[in-house]
N, CA, C and O atoms as a printed pandas DataFrame, in Angstrom:
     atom_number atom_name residue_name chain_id  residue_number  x_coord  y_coord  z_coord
0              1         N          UNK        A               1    0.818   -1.184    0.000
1              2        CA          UNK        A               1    0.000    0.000    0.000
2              3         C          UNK        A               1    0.869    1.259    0.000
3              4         O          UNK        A               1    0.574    2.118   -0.831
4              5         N          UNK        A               2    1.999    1.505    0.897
5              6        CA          UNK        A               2    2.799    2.555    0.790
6              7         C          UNK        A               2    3.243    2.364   -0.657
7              8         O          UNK        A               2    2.606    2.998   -1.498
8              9         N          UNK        A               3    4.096    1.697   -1.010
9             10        CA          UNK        A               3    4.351    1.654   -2.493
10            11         C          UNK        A               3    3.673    2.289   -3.492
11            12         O          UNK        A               3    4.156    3.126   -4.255
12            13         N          UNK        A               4    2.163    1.748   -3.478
13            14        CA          UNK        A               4    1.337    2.565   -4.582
14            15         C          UNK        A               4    1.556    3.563   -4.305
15            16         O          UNK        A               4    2.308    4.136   -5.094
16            17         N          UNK        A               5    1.021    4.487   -2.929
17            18        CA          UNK        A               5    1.066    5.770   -2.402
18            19         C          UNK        A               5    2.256    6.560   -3.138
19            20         O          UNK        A               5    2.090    7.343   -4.073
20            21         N          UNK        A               6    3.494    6.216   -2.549
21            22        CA          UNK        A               6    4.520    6.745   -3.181
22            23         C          UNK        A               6    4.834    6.556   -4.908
23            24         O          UNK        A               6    5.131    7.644   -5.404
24            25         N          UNK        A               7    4.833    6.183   -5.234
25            26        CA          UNK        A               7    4.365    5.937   -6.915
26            27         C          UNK        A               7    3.276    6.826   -7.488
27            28         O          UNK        A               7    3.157    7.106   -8.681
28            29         N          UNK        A               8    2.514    7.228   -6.518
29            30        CA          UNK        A               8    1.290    7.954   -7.576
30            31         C          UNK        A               8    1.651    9.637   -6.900
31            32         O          UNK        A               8    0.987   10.590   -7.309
32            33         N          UNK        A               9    2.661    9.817   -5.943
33            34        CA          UNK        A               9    3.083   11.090   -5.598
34            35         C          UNK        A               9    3.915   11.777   -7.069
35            36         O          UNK        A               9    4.951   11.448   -7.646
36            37         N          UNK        A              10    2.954   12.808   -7.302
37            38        CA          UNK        A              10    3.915   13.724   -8.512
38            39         C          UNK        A              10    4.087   15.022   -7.593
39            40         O          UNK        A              10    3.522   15.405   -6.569
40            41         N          UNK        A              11    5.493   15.726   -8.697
41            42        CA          UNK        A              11    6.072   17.213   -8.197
42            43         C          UNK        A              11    5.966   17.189   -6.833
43            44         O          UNK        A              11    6.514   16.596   -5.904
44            45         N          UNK        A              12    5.317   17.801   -6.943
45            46        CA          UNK        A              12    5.180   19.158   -5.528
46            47         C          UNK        A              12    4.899   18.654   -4.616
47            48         O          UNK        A              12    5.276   19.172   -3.564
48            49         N          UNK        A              13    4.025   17.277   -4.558
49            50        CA          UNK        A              13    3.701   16.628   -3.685
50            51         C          UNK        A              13    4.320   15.477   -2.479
51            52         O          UNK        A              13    3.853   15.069   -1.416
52            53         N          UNK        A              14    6.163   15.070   -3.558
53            54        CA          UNK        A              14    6.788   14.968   -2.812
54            55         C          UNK        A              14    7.497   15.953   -1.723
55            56         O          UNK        A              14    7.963   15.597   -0.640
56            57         N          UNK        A              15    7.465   17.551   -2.370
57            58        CA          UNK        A              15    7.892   18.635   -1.324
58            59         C          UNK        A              15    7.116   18.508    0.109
59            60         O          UNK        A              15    7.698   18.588    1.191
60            61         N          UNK        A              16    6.031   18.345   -0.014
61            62        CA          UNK        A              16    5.172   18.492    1.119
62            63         C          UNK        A              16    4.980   17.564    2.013
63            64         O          UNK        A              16    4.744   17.837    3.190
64            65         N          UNK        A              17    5.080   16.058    1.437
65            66        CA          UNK        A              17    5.533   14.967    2.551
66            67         C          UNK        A              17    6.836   15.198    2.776
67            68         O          UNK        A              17    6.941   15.014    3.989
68            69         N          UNK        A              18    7.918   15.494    2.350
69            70        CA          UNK        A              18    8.970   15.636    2.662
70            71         C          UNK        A              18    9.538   16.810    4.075
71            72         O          UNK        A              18   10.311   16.735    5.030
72            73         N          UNK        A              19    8.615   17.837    3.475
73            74        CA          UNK        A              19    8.502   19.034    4.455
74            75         C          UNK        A              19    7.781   18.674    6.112
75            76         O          UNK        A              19    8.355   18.908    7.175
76            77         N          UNK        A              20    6.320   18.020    5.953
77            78        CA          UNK        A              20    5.864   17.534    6.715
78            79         C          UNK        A              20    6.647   16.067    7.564
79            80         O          UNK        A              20    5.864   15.577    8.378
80            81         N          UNK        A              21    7.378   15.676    7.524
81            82        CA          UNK        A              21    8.299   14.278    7.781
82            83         C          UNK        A              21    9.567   15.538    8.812
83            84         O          UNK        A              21    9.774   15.519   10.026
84            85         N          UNK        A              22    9.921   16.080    8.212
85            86        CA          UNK        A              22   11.052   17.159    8.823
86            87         C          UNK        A              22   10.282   17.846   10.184
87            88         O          UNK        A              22   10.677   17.821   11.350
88            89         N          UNK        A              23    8.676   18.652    9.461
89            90        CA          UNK        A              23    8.332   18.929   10.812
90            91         C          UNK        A              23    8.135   17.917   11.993
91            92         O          UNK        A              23    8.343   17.964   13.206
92            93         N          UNK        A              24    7.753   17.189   11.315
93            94        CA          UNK        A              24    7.303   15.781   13.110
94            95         C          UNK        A              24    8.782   15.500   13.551
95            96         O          UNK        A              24    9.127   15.010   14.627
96            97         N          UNK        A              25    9.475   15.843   12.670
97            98        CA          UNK        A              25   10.955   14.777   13.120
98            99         C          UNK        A              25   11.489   16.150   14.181
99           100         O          UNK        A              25   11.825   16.063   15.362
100          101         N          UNK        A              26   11.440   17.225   13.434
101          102        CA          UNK        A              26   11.781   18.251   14.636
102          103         C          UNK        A              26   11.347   18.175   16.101
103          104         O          UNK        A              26   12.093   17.907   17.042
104          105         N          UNK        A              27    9.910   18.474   16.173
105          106        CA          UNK        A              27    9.211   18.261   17.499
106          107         C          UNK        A              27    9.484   16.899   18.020
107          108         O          UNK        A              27   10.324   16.850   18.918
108          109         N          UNK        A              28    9.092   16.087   17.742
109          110        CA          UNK        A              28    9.244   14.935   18.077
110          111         C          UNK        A              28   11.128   14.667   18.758
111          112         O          UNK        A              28   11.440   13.894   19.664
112          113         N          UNK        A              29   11.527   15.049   18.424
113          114        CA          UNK        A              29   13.070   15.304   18.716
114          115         C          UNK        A              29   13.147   16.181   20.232
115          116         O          UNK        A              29   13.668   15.859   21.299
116          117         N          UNK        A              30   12.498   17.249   19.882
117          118        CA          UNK        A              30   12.629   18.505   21.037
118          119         C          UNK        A              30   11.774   17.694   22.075
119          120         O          UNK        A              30   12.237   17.270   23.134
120          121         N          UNK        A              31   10.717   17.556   21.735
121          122        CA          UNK        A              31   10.124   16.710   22.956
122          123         C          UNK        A              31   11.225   15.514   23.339
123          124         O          UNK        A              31   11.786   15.549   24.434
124          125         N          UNK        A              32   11.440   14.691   22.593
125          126        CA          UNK        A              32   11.996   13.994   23.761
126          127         C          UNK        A              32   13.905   14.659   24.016
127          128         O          UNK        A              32   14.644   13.863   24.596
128          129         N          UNK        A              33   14.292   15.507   23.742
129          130        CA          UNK        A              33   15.450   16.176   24.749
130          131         C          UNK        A              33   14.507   16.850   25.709
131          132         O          UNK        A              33   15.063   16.908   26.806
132          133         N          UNK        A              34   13.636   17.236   25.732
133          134        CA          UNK        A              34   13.162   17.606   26.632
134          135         C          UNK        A              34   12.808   17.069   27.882
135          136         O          UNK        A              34   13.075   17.430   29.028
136          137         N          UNK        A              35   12.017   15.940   27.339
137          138        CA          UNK        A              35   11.777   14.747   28.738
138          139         C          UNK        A              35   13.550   13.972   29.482
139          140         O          UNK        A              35   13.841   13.194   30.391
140          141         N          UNK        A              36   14.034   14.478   28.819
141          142        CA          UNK        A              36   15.520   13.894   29.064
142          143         C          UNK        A              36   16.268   14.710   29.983
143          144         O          UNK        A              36   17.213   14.439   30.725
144          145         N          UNK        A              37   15.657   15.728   29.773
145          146        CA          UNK        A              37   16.804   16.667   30.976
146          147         C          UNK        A              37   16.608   17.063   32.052
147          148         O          UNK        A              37   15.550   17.662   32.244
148          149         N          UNK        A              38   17.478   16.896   33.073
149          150        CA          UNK        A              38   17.862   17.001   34.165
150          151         C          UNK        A              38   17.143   18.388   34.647
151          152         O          UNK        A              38   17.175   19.505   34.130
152          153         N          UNK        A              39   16.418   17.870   35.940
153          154        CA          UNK        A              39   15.177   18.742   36.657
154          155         C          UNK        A              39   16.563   19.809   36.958
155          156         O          UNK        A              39   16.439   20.975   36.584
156          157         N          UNK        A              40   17.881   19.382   37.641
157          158        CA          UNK        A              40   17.897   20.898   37.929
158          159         C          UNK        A              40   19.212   21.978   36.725
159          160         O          UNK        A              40   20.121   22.757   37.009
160          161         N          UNK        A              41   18.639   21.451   35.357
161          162        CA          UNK        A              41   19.215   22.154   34.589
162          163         C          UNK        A              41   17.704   22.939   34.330
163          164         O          UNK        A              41   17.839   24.099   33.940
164          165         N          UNK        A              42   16.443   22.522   34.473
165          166        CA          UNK        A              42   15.321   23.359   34.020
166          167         C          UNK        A              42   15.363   24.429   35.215
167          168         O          UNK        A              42   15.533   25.609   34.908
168          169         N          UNK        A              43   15.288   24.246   35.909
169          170        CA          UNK        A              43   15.336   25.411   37.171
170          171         C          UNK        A              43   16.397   26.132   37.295
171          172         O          UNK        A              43   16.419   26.973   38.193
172          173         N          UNK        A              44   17.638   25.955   36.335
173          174        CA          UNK        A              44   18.922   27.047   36.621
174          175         C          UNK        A              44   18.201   27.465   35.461
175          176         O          UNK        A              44   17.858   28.635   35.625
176          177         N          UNK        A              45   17.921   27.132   34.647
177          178        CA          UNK        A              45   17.164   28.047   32.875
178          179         C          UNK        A              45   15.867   28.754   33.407
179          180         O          UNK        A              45   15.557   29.919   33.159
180          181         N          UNK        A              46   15.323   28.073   33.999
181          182        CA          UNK        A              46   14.540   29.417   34.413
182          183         C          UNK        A              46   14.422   30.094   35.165
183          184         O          UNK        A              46   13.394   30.758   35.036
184          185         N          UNK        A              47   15.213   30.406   36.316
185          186        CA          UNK        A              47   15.910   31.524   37.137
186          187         C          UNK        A              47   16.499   32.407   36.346
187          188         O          UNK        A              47   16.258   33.587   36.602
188          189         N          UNK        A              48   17.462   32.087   35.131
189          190        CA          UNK        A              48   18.205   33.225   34.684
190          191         C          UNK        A              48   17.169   34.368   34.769
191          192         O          UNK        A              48   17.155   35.004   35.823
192          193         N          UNK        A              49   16.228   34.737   33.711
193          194        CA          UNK        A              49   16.027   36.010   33.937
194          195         C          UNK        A              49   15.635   36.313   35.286
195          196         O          UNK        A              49   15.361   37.510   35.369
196          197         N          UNK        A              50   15.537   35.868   36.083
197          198        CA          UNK        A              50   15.238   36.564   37.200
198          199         C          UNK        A              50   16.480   37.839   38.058
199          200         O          UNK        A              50   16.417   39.003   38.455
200          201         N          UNK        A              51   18.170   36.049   37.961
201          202        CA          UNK        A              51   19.518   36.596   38.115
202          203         C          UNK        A              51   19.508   37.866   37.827
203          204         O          UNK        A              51   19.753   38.813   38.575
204          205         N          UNK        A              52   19.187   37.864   36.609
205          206        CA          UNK        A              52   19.688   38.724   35.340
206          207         C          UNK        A              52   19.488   40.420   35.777
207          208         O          UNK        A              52   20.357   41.292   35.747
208          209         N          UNK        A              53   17.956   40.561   36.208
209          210        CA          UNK        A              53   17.283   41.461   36.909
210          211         C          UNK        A              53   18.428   42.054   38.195
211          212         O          UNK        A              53   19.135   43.059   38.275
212          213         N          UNK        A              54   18.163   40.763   39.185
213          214        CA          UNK        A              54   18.855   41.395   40.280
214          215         C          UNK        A              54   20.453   41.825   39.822
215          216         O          UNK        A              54   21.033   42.785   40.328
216          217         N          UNK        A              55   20.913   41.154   39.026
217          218        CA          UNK        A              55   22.228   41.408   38.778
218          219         C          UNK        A              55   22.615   42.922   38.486
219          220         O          UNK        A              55   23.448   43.582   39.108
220          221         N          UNK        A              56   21.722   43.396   37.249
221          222        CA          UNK        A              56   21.645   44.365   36.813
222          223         C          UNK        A              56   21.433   45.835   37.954
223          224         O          UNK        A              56   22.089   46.870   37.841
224          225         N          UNK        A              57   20.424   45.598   38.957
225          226        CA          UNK        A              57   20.068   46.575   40.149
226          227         C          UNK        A              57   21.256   47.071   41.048
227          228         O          UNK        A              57   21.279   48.157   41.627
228          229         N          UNK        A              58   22.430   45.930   41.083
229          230        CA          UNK        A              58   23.110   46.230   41.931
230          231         C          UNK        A              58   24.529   46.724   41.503
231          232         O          UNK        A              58   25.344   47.074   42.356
């Protein structure tokens, strides 16, 4: 069944599965570095701007 599918794809239409395959592969990527990292690298990333603030005041 994929076979036919891909066989009856003309032009442009491979751009757009191709394009669409890149987007899932992106997210799908970010999500899982995401589930992967270390609780207290998320909490030093999101303090910075806070640092950043006080840093600046003093």
């Amino acid at each position: 069944m994929f076979k036919q599918f891909v066989h009856s794809l003309q032009g442009d239409e491979i751009y757009m599965l191709l394009s669409l395959s890149i987007f899932f592969a992106f997210f799908i990527g970010a999500t899982i570095a995401m589930f992967r990292m270390k609780k207290s690298h998320l909490e030093y990333m999101s303090d910075i701007p806070l640092n950043e603030e006080i840093e600046a005041s003093n």
